[in-house]
C-alpha beads as a LAMMPS data file, in Angstrom:
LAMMPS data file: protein, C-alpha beads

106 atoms
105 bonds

1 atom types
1 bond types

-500.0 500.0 xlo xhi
-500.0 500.0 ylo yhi
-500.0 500.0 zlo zhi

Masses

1 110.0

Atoms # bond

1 1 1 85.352 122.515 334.845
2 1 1 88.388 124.836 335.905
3 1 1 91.473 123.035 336.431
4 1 1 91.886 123.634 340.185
5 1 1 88.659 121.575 340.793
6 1 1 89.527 118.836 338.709
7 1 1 92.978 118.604 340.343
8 1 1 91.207 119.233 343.744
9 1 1 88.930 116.204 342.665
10 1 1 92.038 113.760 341.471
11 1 1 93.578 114.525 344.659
12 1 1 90.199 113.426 346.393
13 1 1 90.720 110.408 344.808
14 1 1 94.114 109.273 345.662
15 1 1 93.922 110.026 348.783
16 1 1 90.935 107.743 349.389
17 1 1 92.412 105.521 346.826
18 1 1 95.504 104.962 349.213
19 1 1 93.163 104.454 352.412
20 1 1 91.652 101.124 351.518
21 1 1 93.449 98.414 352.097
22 1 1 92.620 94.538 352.154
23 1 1 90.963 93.131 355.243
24 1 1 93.395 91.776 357.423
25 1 1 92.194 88.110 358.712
26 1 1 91.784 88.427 362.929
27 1 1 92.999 84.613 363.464
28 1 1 95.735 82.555 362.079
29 1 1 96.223 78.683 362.105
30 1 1 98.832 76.018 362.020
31 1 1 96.865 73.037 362.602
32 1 1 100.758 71.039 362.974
33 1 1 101.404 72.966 365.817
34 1 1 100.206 72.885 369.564
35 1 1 97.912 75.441 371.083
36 1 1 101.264 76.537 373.109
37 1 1 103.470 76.830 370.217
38 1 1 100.631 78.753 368.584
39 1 1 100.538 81.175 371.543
40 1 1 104.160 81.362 371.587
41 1 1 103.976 82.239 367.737
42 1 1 101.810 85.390 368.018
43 1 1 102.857 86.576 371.215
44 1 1 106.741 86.594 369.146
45 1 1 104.895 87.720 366.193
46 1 1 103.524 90.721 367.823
47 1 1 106.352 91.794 370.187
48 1 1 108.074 91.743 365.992
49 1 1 105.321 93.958 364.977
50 1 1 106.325 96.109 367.984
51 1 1 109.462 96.697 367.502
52 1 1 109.875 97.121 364.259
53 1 1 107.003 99.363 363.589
54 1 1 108.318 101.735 366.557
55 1 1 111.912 101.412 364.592
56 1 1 110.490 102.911 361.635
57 1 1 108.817 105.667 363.769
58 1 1 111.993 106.568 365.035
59 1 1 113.903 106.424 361.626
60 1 1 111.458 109.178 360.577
61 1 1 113.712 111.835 362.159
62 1 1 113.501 114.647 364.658
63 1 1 111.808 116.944 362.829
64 1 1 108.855 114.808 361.975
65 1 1 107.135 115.010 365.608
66 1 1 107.131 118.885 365.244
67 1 1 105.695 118.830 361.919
68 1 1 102.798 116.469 363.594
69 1 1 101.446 118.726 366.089
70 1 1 98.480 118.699 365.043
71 1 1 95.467 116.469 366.080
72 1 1 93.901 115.305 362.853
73 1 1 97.263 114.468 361.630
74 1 1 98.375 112.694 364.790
75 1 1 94.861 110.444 364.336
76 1 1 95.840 109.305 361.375
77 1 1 99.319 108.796 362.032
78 1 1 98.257 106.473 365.230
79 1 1 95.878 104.542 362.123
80 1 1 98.886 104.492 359.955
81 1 1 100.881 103.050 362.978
82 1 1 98.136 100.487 363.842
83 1 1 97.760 99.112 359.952
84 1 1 101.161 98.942 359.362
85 1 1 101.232 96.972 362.831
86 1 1 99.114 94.288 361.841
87 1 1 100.215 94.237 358.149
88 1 1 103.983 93.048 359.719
89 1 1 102.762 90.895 362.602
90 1 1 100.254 89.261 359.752
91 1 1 103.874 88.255 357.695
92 1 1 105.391 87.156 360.565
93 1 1 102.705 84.797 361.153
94 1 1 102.720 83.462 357.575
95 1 1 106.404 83.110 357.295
96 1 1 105.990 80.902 360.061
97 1 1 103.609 78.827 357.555
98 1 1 100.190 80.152 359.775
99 1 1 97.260 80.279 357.403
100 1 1 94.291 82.761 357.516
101 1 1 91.294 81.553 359.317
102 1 1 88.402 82.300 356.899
103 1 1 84.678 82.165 358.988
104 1 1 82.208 80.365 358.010
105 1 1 79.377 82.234 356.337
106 1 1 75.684 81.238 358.337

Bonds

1 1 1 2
2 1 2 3
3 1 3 4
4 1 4 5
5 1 5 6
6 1 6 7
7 1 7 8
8 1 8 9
9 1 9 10
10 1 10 11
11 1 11 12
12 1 12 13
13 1 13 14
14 1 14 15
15 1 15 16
16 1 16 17
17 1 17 18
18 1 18 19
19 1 19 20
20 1 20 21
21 1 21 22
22 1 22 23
23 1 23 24
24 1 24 25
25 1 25 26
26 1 26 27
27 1 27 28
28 1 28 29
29 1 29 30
30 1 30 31
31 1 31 32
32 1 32 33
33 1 33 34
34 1 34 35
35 1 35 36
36 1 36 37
37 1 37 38
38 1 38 39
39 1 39 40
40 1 40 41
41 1 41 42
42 1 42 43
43 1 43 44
44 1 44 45
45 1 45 46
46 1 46 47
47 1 47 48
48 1 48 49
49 1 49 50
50 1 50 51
51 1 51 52
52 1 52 53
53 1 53 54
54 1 54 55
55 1 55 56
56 1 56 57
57 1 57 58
58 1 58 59
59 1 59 60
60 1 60 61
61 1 61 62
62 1 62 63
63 1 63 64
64 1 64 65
65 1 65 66
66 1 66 67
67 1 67 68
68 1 68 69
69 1 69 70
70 1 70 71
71 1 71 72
72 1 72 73
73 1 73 74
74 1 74 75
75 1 75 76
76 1 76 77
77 1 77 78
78 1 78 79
79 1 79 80
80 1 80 81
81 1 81 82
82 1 82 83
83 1 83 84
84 1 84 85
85 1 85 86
86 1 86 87
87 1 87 88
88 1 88 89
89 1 89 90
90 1 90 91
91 1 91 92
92 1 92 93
93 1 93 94
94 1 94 95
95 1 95 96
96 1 96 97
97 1 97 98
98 1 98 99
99 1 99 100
100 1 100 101
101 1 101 102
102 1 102 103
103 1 103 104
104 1 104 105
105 1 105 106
């Protein structure tokens, strides 16, 4: 095997390697707060996620939105954007001492 394909191949690999990540749980609890204080919670939890995630966005620079014109890389920057969303509003919610729902298997 020529080198080019086996460094084509390793390069495969990471890159696939560094697209999985964990399943993020889709509900939180706190059963020693209200249903209000809950909604409260997430509503500040995700307004968090927000921000901050648009913050980073714009610390990128200038020059990254040229460099991004094109529409593959703009899909996965939105899927980037979206997982690194969830991954702060998810430790916002357990800093506040919320615990992952886990369903019950039928």
């Amino acid at each position: 095997m020529n080198i080019l394909r086996l460094l084509s191949l390793a390069m495969a690999g990471l890159v696939l390697a560094s697209c999985y990540a964990p399943p993020s749980p889709s509900q939180w609890d706190h059963p020693q707060m209200s249903v209000n204080q809950q909604q409260a919670d997430r509503a500040e939890c995700r307004q968090r996620a927000n921000f901050q995630t648009e913050r980073e966005i714009e610390r990128e620079g200038p020059f990254m939105a040229e460099q991004r014109d094109a529409q593959l890389q703009q899909m996965f920057d939105r899927h980037d954007q979206a997982g690194r969303t969830r991954q702060v509003y998810d430790n916002c919610l357990r800093d506040k001492g919320y615990a992952p729902v886990v369903p019950e298997r039928r």
